[in-house]
TIRO-2110 file (N, C-alpha, C; in Angstrom, 1 decimal):
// TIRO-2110
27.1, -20.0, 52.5, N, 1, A
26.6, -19.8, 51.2, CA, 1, A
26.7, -18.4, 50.7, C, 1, A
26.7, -17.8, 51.4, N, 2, A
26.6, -16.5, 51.2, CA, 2, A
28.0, -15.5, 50.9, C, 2, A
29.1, -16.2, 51.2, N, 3, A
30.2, -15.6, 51.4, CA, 3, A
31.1, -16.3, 49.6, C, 3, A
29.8, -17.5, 49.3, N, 4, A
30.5, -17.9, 48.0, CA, 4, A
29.9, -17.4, 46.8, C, 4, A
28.6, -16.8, 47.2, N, 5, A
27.7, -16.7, 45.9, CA, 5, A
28.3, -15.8, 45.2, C, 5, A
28.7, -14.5, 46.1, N, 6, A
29.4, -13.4, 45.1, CA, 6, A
31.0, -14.2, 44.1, C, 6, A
31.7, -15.1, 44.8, N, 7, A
32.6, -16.2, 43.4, CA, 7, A
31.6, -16.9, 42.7, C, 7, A
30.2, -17.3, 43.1, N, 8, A
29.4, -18.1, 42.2, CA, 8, A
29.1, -17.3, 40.9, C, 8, A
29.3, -16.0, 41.2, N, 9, A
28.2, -15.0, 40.1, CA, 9, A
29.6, -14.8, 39.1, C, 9, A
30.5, -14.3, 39.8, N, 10, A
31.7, -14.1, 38.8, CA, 10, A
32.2, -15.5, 37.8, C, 10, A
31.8, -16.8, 38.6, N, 11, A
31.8, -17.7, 37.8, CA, 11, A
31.5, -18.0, 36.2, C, 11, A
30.0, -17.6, 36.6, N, 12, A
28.8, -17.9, 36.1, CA, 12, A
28.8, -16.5, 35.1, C, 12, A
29.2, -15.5, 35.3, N, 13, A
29.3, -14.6, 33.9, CA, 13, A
30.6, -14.6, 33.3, C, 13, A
31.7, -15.5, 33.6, N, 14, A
32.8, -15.0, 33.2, CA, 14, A
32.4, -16.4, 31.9, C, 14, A
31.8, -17.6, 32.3, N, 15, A
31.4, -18.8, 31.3, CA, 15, A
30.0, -18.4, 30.6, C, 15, A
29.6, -17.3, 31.0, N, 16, A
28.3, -16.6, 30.1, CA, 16, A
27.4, -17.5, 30.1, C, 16, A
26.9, -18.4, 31.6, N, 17, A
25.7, -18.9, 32.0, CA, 17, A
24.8, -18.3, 32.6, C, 17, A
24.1, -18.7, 32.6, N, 18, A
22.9, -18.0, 33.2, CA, 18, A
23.0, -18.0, 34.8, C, 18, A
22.8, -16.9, 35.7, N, 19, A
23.1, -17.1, 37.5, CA, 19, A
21.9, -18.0, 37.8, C, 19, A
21.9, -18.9, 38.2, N, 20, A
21.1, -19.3, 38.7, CA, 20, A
21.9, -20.9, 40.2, C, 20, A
20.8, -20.6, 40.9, N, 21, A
21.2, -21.6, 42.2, CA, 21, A
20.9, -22.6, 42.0, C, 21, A
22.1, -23.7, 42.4, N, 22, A
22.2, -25.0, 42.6, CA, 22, A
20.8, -25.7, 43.3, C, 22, A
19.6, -26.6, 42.6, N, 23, A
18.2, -27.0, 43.6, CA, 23, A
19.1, -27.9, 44.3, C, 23, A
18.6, -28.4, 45.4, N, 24, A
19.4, -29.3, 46.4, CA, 24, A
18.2, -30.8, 46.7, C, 24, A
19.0, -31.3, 47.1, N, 25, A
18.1, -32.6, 47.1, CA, 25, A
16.7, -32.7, 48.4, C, 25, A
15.3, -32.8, 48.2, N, 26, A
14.4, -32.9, 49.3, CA, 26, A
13.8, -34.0, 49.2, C, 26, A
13.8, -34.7, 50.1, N, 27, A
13.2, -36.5, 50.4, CA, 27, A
11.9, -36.3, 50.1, C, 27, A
10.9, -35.4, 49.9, N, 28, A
10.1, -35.0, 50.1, CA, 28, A
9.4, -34.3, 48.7, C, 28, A
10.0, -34.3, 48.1, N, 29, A
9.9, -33.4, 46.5, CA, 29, A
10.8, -34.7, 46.0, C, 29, A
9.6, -34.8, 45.0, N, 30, A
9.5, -36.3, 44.0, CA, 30, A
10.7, -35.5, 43.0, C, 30, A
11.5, -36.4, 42.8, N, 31, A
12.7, -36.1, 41.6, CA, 31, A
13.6, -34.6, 41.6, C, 31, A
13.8, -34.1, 43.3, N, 32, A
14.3, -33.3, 43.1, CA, 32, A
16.2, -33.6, 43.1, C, 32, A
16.4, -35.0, 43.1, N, 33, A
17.8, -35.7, 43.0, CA, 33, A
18.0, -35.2, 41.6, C, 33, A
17.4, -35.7, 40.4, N, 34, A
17.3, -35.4, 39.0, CA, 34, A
17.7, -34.3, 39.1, C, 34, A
16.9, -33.4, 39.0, N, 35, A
16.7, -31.8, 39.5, CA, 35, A
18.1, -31.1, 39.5, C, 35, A
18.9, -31.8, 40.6, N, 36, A
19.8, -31.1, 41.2, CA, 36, A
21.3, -31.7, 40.4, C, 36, A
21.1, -33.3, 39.8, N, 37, A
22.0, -33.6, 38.9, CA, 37, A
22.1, -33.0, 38.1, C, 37, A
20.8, -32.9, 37.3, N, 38, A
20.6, -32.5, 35.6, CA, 38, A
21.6, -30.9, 36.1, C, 38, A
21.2, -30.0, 36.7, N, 39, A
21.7, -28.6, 36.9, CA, 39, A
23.1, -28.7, 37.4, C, 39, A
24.0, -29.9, 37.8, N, 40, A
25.2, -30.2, 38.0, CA, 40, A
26.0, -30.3, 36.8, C, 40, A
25.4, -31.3, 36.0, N, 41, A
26.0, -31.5, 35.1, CA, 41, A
26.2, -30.2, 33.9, C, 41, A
24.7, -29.7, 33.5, N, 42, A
24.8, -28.5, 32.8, CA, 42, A
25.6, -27.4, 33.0, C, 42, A
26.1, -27.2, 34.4, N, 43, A
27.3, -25.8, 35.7, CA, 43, A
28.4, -26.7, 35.8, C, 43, A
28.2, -27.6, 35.2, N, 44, A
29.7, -28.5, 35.5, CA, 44, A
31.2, -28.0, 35.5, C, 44, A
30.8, -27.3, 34.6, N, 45, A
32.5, -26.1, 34.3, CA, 45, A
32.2, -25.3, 35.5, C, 45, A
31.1, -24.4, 36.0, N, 46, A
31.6, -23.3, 36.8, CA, 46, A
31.6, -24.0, 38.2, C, 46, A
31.1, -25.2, 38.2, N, 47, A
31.2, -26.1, 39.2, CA, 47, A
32.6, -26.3, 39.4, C, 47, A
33.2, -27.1, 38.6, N, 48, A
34.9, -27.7, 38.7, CA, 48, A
35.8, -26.1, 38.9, C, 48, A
35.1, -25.2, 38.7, N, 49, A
36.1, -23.6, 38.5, CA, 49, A
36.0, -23.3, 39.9, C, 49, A
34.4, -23.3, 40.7, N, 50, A
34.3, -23.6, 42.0, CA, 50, A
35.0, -23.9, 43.1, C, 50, A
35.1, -25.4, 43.1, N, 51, A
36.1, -25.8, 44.0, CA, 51, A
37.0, -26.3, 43.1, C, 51, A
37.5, -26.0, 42.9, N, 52, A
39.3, -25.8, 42.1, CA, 52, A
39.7, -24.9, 42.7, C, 52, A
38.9, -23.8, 43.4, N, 53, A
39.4, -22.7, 43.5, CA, 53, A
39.9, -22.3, 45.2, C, 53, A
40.7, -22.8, 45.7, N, 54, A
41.2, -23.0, 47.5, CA, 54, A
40.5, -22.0, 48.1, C, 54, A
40.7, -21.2, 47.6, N, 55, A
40.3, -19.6, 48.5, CA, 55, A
38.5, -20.2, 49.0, C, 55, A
37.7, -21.0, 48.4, N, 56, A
36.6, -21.5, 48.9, CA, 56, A
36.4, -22.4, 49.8, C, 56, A
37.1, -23.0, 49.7, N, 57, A
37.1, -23.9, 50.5, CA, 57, A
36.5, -25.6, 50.6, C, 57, A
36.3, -25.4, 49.2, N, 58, A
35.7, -26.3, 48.5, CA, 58, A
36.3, -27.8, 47.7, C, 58, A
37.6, -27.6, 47.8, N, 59, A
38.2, -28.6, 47.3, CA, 59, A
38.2, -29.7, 47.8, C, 59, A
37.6, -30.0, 48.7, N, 60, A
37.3, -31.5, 49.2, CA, 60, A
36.0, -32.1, 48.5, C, 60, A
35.2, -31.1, 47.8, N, 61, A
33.6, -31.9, 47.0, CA, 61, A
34.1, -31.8, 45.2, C, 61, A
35.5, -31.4, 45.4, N, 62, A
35.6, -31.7, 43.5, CA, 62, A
35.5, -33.3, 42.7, C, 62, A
34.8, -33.3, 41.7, N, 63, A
34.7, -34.6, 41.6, CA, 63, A
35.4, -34.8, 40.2, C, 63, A
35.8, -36.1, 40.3, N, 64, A
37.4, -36.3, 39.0, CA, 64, A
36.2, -36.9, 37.8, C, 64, A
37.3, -37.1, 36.8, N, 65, A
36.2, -37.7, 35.7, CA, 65, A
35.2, -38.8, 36.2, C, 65, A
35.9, -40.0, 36.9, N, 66, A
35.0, -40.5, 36.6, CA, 66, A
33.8, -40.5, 37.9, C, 66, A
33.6, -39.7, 38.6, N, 67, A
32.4, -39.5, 39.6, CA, 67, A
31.5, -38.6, 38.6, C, 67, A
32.0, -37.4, 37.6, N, 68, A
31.1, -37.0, 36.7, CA, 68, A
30.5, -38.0, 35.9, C, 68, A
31.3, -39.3, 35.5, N, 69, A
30.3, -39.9, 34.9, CA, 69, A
29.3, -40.8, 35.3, C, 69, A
29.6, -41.1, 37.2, N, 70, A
28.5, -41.8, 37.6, CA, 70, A
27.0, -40.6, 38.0, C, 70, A
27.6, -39.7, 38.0, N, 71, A
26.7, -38.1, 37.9, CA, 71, A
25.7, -38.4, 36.7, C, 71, A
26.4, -38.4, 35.4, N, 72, A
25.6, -38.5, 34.3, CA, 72, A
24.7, -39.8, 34.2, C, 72, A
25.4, -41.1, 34.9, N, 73, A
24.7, -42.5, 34.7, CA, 73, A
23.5, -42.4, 36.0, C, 73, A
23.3, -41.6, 37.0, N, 74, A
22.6, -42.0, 38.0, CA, 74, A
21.1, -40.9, 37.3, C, 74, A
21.9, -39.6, 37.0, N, 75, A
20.6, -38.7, 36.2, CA, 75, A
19.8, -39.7, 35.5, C, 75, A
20.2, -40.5, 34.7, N, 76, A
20.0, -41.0, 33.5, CA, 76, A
19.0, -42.1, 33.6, C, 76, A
19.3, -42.8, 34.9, N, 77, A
18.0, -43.9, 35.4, CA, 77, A
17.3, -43.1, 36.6, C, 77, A
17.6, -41.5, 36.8, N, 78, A
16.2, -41.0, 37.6, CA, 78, A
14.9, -40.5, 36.3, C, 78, A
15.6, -39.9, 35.3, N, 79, A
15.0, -39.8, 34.3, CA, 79, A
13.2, -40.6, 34.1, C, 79, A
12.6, -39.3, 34.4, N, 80, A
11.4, -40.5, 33.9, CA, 80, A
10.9, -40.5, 31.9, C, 80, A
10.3, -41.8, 31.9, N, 81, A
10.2, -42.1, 30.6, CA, 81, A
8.9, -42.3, 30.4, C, 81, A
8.2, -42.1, 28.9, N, 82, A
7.2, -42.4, 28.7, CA, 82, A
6.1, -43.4, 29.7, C, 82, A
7.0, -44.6, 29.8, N, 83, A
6.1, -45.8, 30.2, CA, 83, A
6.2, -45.6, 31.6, C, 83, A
7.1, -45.4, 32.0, N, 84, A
7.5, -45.0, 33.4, CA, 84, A
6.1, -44.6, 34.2, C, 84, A
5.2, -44.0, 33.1, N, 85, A
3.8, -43.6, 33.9, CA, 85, A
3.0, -44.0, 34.1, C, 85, A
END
């Protein structure tokens, strides 16, 4: 983690987002799946710039169009809704 954050940061100001870290998923913390989609999808560019990038070593977790759009469909029914409660 540590050896990427300094590529995360150049990322993340060269697309003029805000630095902020990826939340990660806890079995244990109610809707932190959501959490960590919703913030996938929003970094989705410095995400794909990410592992696009070899020198990270990341190119095996790039995901193509259409796993981004099971990304957006799975957010979408964690989502809670009015009645939901």
């Amino acid at each position: 983690m540590m050896i990427l954050l300094p590529a995360w940061k150049v990322i993340l100001k060269n697309l003029e987002l805000a630095i902020w870290i990826m939340p990660h998923n806890v079995k244990t913390h109610w809707n932190s799946m959501y959490d960590m989609l919703s913030f996938a999808l929003k970094y989705k560019e410095a995400l794909k710039e990410l592992t696009s990038d070899l020198s990270n070593n990341l190119h095996s977790f790039k995901l193509n169009d259409t796993e981004w759009e099971l990304v957006a469909e799975i957010m979408e029914n964690l989502k809670v809704r009015p009645n939901d409660r």
